[in-house]
C-alpha positions as CSV (number, residue, x, y, z in Angstrom):
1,X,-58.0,-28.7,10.9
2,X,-56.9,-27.0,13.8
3,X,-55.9,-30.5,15.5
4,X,-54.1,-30.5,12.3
5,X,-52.3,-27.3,13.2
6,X,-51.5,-27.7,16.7
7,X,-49.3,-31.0,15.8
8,X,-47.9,-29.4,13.1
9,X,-46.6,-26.6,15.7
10,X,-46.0,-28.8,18.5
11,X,-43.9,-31.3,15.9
12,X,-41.9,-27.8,14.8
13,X,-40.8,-26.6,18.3
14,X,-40.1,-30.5,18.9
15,X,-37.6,-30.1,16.0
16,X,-35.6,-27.1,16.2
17,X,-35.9,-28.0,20.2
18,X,-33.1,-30.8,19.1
19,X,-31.4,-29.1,17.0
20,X,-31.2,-26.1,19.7
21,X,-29.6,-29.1,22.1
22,X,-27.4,-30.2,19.3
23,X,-26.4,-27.0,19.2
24,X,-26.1,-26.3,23.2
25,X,-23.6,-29.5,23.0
26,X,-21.4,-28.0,20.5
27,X,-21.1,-24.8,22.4
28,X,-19.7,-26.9,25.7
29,X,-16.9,-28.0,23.9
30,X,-13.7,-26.3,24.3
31,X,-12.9,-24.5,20.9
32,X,-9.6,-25.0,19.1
33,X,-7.2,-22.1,18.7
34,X,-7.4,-20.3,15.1
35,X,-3.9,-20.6,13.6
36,X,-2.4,-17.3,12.9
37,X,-2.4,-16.9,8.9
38,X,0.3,-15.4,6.9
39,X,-0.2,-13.6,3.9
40,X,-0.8,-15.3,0.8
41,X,2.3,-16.5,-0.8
42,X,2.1,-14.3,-3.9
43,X,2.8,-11.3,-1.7
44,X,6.5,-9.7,-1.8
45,X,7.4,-8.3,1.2
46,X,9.5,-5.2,1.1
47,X,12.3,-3.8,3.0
48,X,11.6,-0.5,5.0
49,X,13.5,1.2,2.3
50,X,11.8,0.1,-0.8
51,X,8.2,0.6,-0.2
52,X,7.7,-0.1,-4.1
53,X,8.5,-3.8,-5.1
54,X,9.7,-2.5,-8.6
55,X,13.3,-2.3,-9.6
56,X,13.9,1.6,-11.0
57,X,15.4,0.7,-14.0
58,X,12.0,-1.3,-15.0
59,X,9.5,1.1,-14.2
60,X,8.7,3.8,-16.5
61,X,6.8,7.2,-16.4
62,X,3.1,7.6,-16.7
63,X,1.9,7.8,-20.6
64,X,0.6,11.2,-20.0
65,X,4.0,12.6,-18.9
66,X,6.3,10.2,-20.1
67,X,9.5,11.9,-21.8
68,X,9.3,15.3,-20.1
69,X,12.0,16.6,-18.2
70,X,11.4,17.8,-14.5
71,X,11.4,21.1,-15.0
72,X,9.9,22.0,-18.1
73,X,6.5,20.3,-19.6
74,X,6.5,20.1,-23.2
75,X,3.3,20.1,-25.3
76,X,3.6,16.0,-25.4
77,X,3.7,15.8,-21.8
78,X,0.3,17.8,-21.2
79,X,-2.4,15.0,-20.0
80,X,-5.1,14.2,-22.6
81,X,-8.6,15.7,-22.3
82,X,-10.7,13.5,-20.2
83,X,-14.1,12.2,-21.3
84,X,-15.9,13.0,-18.6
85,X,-16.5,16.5,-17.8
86,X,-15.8,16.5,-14.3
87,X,-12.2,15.0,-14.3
88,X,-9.9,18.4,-13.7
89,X,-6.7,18.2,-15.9
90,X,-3.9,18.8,-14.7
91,X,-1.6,22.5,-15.0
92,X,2.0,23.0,-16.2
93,X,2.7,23.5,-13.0
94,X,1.0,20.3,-11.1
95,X,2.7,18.0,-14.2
96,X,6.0,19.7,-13.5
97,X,5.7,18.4,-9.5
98,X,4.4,15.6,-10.6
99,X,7.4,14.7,-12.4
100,X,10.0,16.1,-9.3
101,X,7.9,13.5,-7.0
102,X,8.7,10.8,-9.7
103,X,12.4,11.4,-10.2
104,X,12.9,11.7,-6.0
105,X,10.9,8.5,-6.0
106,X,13.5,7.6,-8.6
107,X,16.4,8.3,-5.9
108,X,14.9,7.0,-3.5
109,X,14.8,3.8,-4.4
110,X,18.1,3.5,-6.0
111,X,19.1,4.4,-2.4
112,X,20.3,8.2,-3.1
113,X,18.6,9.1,-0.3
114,X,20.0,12.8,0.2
115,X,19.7,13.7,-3.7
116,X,16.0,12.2,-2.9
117,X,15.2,14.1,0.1
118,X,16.4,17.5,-1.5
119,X,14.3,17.2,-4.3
120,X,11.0,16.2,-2.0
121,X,11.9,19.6,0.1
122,X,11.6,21.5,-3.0
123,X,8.2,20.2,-3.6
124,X,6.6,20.0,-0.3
125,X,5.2,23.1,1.7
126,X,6.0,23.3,5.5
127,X,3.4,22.2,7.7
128,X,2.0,25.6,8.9
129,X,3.4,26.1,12.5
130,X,-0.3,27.7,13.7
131,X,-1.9,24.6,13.0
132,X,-0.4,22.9,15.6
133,X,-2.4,22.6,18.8
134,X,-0.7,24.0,22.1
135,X,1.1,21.1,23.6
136,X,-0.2,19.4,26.7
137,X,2.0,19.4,29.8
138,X,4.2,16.5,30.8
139,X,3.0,13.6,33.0
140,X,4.2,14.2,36.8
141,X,4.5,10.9,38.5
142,X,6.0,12.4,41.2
143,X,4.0,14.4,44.0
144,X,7.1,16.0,45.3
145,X,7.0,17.6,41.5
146,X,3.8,19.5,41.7
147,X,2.9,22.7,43.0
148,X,2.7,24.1,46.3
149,X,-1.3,24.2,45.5
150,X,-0.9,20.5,44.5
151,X,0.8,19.8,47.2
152,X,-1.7,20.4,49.5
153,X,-4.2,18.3,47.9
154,X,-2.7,15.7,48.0
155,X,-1.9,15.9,51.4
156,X,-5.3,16.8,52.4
157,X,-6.5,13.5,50.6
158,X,-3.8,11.2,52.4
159,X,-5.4,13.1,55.7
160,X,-8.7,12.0,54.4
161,X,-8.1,8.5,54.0
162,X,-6.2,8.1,57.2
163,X,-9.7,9.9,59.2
164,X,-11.8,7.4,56.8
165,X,-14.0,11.0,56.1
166,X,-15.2,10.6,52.7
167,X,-16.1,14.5,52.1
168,X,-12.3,15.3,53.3
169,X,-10.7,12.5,51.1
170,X,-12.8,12.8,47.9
171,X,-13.1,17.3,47.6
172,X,-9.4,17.7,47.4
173,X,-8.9,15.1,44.7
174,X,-11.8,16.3,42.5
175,X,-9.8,20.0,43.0
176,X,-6.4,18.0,42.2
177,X,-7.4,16.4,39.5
178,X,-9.4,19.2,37.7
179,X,-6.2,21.7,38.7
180,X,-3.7,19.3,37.8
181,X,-4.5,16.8,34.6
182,X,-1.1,15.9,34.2
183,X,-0.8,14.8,38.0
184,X,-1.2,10.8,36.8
185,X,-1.2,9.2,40.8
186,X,-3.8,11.7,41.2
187,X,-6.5,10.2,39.0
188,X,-5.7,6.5,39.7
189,X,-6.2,7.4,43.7
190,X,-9.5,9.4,43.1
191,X,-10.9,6.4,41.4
192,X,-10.3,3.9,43.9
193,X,-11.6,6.2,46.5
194,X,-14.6,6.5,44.2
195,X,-15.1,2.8,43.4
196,X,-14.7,2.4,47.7
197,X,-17.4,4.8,48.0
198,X,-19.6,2.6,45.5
199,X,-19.3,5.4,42.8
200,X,-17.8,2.8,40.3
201,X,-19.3,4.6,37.5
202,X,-18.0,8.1,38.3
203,X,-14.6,6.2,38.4
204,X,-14.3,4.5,35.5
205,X,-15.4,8.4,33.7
206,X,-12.2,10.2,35.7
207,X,-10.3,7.0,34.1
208,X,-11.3,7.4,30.6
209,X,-11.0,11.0,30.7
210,X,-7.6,10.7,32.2
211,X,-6.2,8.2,29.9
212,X,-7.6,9.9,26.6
213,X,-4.8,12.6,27.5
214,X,-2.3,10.3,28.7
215,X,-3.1,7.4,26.8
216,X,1.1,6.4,26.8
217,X,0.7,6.4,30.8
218,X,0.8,2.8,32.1
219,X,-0.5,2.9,35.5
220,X,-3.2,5.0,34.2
221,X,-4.2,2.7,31.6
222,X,-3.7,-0.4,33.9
223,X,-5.9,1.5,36.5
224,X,-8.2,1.5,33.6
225,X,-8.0,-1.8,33.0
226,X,-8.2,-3.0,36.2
227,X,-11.5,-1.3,37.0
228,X,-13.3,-2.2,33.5
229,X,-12.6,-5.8,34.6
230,X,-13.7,-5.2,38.2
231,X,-17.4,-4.4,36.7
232,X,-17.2,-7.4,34.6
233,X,-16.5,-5.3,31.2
234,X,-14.0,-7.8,30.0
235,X,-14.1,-6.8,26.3
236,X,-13.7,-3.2,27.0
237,X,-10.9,-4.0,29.3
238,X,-9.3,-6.3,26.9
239,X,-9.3,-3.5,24.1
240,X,-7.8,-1.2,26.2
241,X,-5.2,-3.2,26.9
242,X,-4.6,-3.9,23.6
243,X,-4.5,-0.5,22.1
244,X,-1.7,-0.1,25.1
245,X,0.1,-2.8,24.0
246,X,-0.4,-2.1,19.5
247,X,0.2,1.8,20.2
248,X,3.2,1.7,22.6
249,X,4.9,-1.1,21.4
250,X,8.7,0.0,22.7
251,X,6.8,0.4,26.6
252,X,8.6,-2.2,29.2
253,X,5.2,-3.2,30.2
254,X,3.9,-3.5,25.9
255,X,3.6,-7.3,26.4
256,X,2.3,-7.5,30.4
257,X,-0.6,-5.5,28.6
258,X,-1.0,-8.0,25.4
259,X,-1.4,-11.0,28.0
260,X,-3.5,-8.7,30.3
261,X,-5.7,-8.4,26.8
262,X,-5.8,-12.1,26.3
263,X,-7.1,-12.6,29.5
264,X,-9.9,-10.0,30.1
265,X,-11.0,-11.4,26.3
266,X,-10.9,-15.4,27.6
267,X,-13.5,-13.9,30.6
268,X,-15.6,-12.3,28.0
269,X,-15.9,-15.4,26.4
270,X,-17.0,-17.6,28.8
271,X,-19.2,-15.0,30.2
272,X,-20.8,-15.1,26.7
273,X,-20.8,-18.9,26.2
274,X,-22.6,-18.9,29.4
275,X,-24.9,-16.6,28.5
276,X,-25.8,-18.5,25.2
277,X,-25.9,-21.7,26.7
278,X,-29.0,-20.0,28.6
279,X,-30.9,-18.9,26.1
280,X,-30.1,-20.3,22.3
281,X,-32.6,-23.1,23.1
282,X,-35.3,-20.1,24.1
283,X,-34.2,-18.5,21.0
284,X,-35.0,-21.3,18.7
285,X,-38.3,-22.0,20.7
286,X,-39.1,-18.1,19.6
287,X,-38.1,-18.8,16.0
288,X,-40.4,-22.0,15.8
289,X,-43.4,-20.0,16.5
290,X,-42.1,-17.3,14.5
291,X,-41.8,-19.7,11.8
292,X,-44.9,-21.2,12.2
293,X,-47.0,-17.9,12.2
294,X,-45.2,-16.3,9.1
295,X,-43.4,-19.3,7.5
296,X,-40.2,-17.9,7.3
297,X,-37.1,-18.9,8.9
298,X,-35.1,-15.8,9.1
299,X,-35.7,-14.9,12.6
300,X,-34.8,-18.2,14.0
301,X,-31.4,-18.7,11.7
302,X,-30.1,-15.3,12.1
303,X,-30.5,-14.7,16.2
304,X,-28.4,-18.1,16.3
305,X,-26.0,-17.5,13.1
306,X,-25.6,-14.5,14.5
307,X,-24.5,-15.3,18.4
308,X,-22.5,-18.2,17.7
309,X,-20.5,-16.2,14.6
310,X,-20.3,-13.0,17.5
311,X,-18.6,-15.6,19.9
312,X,-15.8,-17.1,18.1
313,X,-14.9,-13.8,17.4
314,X,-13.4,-11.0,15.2
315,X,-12.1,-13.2,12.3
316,X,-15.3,-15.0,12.0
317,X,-17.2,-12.2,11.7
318,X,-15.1,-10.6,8.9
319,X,-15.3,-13.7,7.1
320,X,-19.0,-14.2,7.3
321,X,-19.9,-11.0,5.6
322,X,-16.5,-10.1,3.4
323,X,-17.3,-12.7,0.9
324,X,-21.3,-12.1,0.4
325,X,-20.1,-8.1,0.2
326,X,-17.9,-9.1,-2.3
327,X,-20.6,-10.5,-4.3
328,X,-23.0,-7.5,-3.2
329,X,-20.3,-4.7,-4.0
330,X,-19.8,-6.1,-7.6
331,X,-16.1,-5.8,-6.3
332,X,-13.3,-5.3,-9.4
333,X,-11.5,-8.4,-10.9
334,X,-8.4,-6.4,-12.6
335,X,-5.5,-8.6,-11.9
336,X,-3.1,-5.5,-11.5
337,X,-5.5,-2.9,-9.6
338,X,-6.0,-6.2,-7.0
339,X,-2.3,-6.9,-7.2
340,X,-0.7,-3.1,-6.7
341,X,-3.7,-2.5,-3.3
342,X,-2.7,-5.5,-1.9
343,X,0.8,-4.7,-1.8
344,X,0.2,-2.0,0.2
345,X,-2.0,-3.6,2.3
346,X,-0.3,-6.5,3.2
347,X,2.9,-4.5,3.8
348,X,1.2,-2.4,6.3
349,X,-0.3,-5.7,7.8
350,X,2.8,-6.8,8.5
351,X,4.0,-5.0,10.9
352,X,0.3,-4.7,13.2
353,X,1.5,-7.2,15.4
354,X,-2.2,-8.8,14.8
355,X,-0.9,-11.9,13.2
356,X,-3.7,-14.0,13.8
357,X,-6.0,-12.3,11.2
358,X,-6.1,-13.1,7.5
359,X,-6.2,-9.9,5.9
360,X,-7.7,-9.4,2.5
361,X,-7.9,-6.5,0.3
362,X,-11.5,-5.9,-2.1
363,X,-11.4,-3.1,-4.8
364,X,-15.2,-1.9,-5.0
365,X,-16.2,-0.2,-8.3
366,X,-17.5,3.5,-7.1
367,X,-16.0,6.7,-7.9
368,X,-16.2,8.4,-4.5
369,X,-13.1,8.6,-1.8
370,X,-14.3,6.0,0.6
371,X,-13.5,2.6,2.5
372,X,-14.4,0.2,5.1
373,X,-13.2,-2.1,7.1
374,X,-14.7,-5.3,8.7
375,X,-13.1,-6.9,12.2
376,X,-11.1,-9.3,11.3
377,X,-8.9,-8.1,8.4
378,X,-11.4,-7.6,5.8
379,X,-10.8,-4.1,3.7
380,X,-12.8,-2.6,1.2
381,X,-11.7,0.1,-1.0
382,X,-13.2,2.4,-3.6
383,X,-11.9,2.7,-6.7
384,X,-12.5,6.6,-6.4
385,X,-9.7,6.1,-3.8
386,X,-7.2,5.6,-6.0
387,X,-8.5,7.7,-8.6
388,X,-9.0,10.9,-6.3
389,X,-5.3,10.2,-4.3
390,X,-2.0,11.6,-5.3
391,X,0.3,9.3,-4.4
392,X,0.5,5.2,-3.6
393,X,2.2,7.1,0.1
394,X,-2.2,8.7,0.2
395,X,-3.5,5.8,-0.6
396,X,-1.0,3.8,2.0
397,X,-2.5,6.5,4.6
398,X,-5.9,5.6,3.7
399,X,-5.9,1.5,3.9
400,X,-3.3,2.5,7.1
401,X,-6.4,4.3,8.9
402,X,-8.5,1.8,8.1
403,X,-6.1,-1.4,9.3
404,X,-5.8,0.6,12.3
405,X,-9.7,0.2,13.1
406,X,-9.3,-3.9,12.4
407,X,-6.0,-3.8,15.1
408,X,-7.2,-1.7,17.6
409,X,-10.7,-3.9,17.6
410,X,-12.7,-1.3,17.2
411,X,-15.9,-2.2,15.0
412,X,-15.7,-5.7,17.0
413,X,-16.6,-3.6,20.5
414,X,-19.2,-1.5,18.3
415,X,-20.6,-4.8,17.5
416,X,-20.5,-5.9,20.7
417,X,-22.4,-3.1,22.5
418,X,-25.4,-4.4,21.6
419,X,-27.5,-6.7,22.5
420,X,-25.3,-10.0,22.2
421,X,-28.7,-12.3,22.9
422,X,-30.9,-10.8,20.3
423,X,-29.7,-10.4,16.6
424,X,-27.3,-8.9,15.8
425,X,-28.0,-8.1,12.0
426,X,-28.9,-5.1,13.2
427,X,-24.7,-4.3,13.1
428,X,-23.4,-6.6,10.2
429,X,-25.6,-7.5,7.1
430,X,-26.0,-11.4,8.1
431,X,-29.2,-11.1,6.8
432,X,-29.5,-7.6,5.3
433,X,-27.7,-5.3,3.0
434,X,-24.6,-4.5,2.7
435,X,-24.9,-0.9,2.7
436,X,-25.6,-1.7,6.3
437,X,-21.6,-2.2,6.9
438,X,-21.6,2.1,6.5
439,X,-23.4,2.4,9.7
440,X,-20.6,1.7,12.2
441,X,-19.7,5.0,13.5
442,X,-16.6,5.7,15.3
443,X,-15.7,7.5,18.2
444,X,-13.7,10.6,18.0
445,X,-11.6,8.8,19.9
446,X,-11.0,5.6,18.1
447,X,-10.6,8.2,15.1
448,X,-7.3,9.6,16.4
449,X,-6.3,6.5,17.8
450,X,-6.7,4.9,13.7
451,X,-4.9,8.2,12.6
452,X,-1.9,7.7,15.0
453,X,-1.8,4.2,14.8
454,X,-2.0,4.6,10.7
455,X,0.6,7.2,10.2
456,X,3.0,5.0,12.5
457,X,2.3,2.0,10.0
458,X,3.2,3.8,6.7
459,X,6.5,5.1,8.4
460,X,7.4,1.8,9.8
461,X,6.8,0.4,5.5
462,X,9.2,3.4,4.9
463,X,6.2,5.5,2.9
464,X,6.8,9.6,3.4
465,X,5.3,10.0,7.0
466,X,2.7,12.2,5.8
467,X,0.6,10.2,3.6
468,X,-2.3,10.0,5.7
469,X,-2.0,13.9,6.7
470,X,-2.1,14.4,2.5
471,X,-5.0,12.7,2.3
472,X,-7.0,14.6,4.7
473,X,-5.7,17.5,2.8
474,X,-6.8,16.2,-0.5
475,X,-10.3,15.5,0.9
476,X,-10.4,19.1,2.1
477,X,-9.6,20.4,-1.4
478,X,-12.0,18.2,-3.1
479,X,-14.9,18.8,-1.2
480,X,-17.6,22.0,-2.1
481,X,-20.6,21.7,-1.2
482,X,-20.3,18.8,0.5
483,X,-17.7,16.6,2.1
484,X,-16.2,13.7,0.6
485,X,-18.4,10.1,1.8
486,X,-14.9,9.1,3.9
487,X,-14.6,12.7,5.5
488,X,-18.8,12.9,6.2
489,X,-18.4,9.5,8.2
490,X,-14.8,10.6,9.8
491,X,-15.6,14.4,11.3
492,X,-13.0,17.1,12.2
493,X,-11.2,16.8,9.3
494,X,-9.3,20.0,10.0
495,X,-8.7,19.4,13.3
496,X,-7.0,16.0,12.7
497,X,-4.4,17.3,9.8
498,X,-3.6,19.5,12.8
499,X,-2.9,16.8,15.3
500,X,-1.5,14.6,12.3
501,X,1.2,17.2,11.9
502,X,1.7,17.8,15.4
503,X,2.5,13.7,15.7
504,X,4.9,14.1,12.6
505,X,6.8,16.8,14.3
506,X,6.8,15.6,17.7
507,X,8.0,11.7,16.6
508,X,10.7,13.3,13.9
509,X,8.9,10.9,11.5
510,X,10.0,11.7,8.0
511,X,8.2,13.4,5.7
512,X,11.0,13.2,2.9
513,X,10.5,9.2,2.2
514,X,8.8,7.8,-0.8
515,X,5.6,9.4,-2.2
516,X,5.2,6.8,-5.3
517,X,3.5,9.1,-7.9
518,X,4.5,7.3,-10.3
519,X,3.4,3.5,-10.1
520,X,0.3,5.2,-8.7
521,X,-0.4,7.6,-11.8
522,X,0.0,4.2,-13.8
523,X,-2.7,2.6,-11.9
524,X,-4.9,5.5,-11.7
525,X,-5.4,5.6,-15.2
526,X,-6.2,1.8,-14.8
527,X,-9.1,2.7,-12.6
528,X,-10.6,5.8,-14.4
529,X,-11.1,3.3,-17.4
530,X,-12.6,0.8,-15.6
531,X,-14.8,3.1,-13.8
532,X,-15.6,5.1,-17.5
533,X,-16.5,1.5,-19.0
534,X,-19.1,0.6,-16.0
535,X,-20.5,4.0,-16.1
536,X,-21.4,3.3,-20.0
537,X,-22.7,-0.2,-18.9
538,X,-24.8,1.0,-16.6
539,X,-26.4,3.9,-18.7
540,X,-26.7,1.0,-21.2
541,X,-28.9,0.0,-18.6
């Protein structure tokens, strides 16, 4: 018997030993570009000015207020009692904006622009002007523009580096810098002296502090660049090079940084190909005697599923996973729900400048305010969403944020962070639960780069420029004794309607565009009956 057993073990590790080669061999290969994909053909595209793909004379107003006026409700107009308890109806006064938002819409898209943004002043409050943070100071590229303090800094540093006296060159930076943030030669000099001093660490911190306040800086962002890549971080120096690039798309230097991207993400590559070429066949080898001791093969598939989906990258991983959380996440079937989110997605998609994703849109049956995004172009959206939004311009915000994390890369290099040898289930439900997908938690960082980068999307589709600033202050309404799910996992909620409205302002994006109340009311209803008739299922159950 235990003859027995020892060949059977020996004949096991023999197998998956081949397959592990097979494997190996397949992994030398050079690997064929992935074709950039356009949007389905059933998608309409829209012009900037006509965010809505309806004509005005075929679209008509929302049963529960159809055939009031805009100024007076009558008792027709008053929305019917809900069913559920919990489903606030709405006052005179909420139906009687409600119906100014449709008839600017109205305008709006029968190109009346001024009789359109007239009525949308009437109805929107000014952002409050004490809710903007102070302004930072402007970038000085220029030492002859600093102070006389300044000045003597960075003097006393140039003396420093000519006497080759490290405690001379590196005090009066550290004062320069600290003194004067906004003195940009300053912090690229005080990190190569660092990184000379073999403080590379230290220098890639002043960097990353630097660039979070001057993120539209070049140099500083190059510097950036330059020193991730010189520690052999290639993915986190190809990401930020390609936020550079996505977020400053008018910069001179917008398309030195997308090839600069390109290029620290080949190196990452091979550095990973290398690395698995080293150990899949001692990963299979583990699995084998995993399998044999327990008789399951779910260790050995998923550390190999898992590093060879992790290498060929973002788009593999989102399709990997988006299809089993489809299945998972019961996701909803309605032909117009689908048809009126992807819309707005794919119009928002469109002008990324990530063309070489596939981007699909899922509708998930829950009721709360929530969605998630996979890397890759795979977005999942609650149906509470819609039903908890005010306008298709909130909802645009909402699928805009959450683009914004698929274009700037940012699950991908939470993904990455970990261990890429071992399994990495752990970070995407390969082999687990979906509910696993929530987990990804974002940087405060990568949270206002999603907001900026979303807001810019829904004015560049030609939605009112504070759709995603609504939403946050939806959320903040709605929420008691607790936050909203999206909020929970997406902190500082008041701080970012702030700095949303401070980007409004500042970029004279226009907050007077098209809201969509309309078609959206239309499809809210939709969704509250769809969620009402899989409540009763499930209490059936």
């Amino acid at each position: 018997m235990k003859r027995t057993w020892k060949s059977l073990l020996l004949a096991c590790n023999w197998i998956l030993l081949s397959i592990g080669t097979s494997i190996l061999i397949i992994l030398t290969q050079p690997t064929a570009p992935v074709p950039a994909q356009e949007p389905a053909a059933s998608t309409t595209v829209e012009t900037i000015n006509s965010p809505s793909s309806e004509t005005t004379k075929d679209r008509k107003l929302p049963e529960a207020i159809e055939g009031s006026s805009t100024t007076e409700a009558s008792p027709e107009s008053e929305p019917k009692k809900p069913e559920s308890p919990q489903e606030p109806t709405l006052s005179p006064e909420e139906i009687t904006r409600q119906l100014k938002f449709i008839e600017a819409d109205r305008l709006y898209l029968a190109g009346q622009i001024p009789q359109a943004e007239k009525i949308y002043r009437e109805v929107k409050e000014p952002f409050s002007k004490t809710s903007i943070p102070q302004e930072r100071k402007p970038a000085i590229l220029d030492p002859t523009q600093l102070s006389p303090g300044g000045k003597v800094y960075w003097r006393e540093s140039e003396a420093g580096i000519a006497t080759k006296l490290q405690t001379r060159t590196v005090v009066p930076l550290q004062l320069l810098v600290e003194q004067y943030p906004e003195f940009i030669p300053g912090h690229i000099r005080y990190a190569q002296i660092l990184k000379q001093y073999d403080r590379p660490k230290e220098a890639l911190d002043i960097l990353e502090r630097a660039s979070s306040l001057y993120p539209d800086q070049p140099e500083l962002v190059k510097a950036r660049v330059t020193a991730l890549a010189g520690e052999k971080k290639w993915m986190e120096a190809s990401l930020a090079a390609r936020q550079f690039a996505i977020l400053n798309p008018e910069d001179p230097q917008a398309a030195e940084f997308t090839n600069l991207a390109q290029e620290n993400l080949e190196r990452y590559k091979r550095h990973i190909r290398a690395e698995i070429r080293g150990n899949v066949i001692g990963n299979i080898i583990t699995g084998a005697l995993g399998y044999a001791l327990t008789g399951s093969l779910l260790g050995p598939f998923s550390a190999v599923d898992s590093t060879i989906i992790l290498l060929q990258g973002e788009r593999a991983i989102g399709d990997s996973v988006a299809q089993e959380a489809k299945k998972q996440l019961n996701a909803i079937t309605d032909e117009s729900v689908l048809a009126y989110v992807n819309e707005i997605g794919q119009k928002l998609a469109k002008v990324t400048g990530r063309e070489e994703f596939k981007y699909e849109f899922f509708v998930i049956p829950e009721e709360s305010l929530n969605a998630f995004a996979l890397p890759g172009g795979k977005i999942f959206i609650n149906a509470g969403a819609i039903a908890k939004t005010n306008s298709e311009a909130e909802l645009a915000g909402l699928i805009g944020h959450e683009l914004s994390h698929v274009v700037l890369s940012h699950g991908f290099q939470l993904i990455t962070q970990g261990n890429l040898i071992s399994n990495v289930t752990q970070y995407l439900p390969l082999g687990g639960t979906i509910g696993q997908l929530f987990a990804l938690s974002y940087s405060r960082d990568m949270e206002r780069q999603a907001d900026t980068l979303g807001t810019r999307l829904i004015v560049a589709s030609g939605y009112a420029a504070d759709g995603l600033r609504n939403l946050m202050v939806t959320l903040d309404k709605q929420q008691k004794n607790a936050p909203p799910s999206w909020l929970s996992s997406h902190p500082g909620g008041g701080e970012r309607v702030s700095n949303l409205e401070n980007l409004i302002t500042r970029s004279s994006y226009n907050r007077y565009a098209y809201e969509g109340v309309g078609r959206h009311t239309e499809i809210q209803a939709r969704v509250k009956k769809l969620l009402q008739e899989k409540k009763a299922r499930d209490e059936k159950k």
